[in-house]
ZADREN-696105 format. One record per atom (N, C-alpha, C, O): residue in one letter; x, y, z. Coordinates in steps of 0.02 Angstrom, whole numbers, plus 50000, padded with zeros to 5 digits. Layout:
BEGIN
AXYZ ...
REM end
This chain:
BEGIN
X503294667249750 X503654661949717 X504404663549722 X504654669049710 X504644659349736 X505574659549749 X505854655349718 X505534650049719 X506374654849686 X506824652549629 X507354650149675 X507524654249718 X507584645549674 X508144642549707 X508644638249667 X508484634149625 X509224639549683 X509904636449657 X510104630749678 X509874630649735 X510324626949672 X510294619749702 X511144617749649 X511194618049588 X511544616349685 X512274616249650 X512564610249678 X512244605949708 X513374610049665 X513564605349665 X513184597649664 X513074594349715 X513054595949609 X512344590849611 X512774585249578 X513104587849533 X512884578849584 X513004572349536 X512924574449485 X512444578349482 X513324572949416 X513134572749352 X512654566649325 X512464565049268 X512594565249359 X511854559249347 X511184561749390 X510744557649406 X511154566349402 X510534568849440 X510064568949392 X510224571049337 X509344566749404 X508874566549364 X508594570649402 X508714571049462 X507924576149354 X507534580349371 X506994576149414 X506794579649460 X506764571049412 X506374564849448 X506504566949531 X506154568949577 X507304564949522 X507744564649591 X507824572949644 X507814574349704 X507894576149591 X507814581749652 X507104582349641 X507034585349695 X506504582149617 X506024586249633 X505804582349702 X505514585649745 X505944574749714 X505804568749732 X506204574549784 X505824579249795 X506784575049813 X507234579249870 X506964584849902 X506984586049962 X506574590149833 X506294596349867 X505714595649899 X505594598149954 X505174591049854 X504494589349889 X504244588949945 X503714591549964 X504684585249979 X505164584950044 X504804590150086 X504434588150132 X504894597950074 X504844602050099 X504014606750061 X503734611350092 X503864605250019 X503344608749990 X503114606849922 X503314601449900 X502824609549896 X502534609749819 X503064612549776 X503274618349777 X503274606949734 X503834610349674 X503574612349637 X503194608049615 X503514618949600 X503084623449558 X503494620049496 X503104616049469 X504034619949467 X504614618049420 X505354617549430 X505734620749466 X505474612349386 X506384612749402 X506664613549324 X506384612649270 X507164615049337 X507544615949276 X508344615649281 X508824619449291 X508214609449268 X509134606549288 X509694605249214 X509604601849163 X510224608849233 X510424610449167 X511044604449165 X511384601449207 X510964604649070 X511024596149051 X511684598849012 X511694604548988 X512104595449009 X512674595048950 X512334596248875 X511724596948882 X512504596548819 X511944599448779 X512394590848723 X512084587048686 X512934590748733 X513144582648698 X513054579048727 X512824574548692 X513094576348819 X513174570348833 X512524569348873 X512404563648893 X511894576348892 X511434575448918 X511354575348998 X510814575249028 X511974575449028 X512074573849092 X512154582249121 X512274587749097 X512014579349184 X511784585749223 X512704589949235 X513244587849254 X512424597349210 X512944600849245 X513424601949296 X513994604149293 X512924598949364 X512934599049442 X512714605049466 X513024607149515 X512124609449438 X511744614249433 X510914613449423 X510734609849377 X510554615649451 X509764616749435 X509434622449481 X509644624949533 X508704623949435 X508624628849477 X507914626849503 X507644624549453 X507334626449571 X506864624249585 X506534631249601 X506824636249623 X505924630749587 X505424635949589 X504894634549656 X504494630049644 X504844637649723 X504294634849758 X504054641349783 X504304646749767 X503374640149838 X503174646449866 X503834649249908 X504404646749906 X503644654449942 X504064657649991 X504174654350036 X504774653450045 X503754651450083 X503934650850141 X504314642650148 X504734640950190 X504044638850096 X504194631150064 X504914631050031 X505284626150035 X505064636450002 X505574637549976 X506274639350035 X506834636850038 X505994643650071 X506434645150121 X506744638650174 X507314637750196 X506134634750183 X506164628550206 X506404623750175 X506444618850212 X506634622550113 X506864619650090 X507914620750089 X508374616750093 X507874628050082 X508464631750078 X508794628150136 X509154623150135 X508554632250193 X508864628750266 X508814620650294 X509004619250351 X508544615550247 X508594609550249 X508874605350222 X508964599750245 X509114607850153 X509454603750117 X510254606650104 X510714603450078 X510294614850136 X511114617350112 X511614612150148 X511574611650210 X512004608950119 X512564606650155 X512284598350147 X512694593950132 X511764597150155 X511524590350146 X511844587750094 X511984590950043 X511984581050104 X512554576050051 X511894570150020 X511474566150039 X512274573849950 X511804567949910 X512314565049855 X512664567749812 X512174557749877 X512664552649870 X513394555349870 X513724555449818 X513704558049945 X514374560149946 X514544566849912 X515084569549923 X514084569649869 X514054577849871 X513824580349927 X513414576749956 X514014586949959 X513674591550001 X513354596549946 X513634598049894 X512784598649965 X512504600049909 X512324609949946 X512184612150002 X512424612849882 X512424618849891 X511774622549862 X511564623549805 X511544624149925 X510584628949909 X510574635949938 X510774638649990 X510214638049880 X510294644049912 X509774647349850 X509694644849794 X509404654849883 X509064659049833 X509524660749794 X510064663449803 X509094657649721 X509544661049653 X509524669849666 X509014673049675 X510254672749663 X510324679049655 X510164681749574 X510114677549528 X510094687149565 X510264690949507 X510734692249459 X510924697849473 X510984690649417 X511504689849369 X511724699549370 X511254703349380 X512264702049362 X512594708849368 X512604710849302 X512484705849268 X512684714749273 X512594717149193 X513224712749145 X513244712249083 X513634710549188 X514414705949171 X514324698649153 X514744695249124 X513514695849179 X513524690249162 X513504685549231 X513264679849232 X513794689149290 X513934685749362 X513514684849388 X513004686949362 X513444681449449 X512934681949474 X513334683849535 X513924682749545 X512714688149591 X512944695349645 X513204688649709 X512824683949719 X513724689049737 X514064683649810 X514164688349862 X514384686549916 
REM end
């Protein structure tokens, strides 16, 4: 199972809408797209859960892909550093 980052996203992105994007490529295990916590609207952040090899396939299909005039940024979620960062 591989965890994937999925960024620069519309602030109107519904969890509907990307799982509807990743499916695309495999079985979405879960998403978890993070919401403004007052206005409810998407961060321009989520993270998708798929197998390995579905996941990988997904990575190299959708990085750079423009959704609605975003280029959209994918990639395996890294590890956060003891600072809070996550490793680039």
């Amino acid at each position: 199972m591989k965890r994937i980052f999925a960024g620069n996203l519309p602030s109107d992105t519904t969890e509907a809408e990307l799982s509807a994007l990743f499916a695309g490529f495999g079985r979405v295990r879960s998403i978890k797209l993070m919401q403004d916590v007052f206005s409810g609207q998407c961060k321009g952040f989520g993270f998708i859960e798929m197998e390995g090899h579905e996941a990988r396939a997904a990575i190299a299909g959708l990085n750079g892909k423009e959704l609605r005039g975003k280029p959209l940024k994918v990639n395996e979620e890294q590890p956060r550093d003891k600072n809070g960062r996550g490793r680039r």
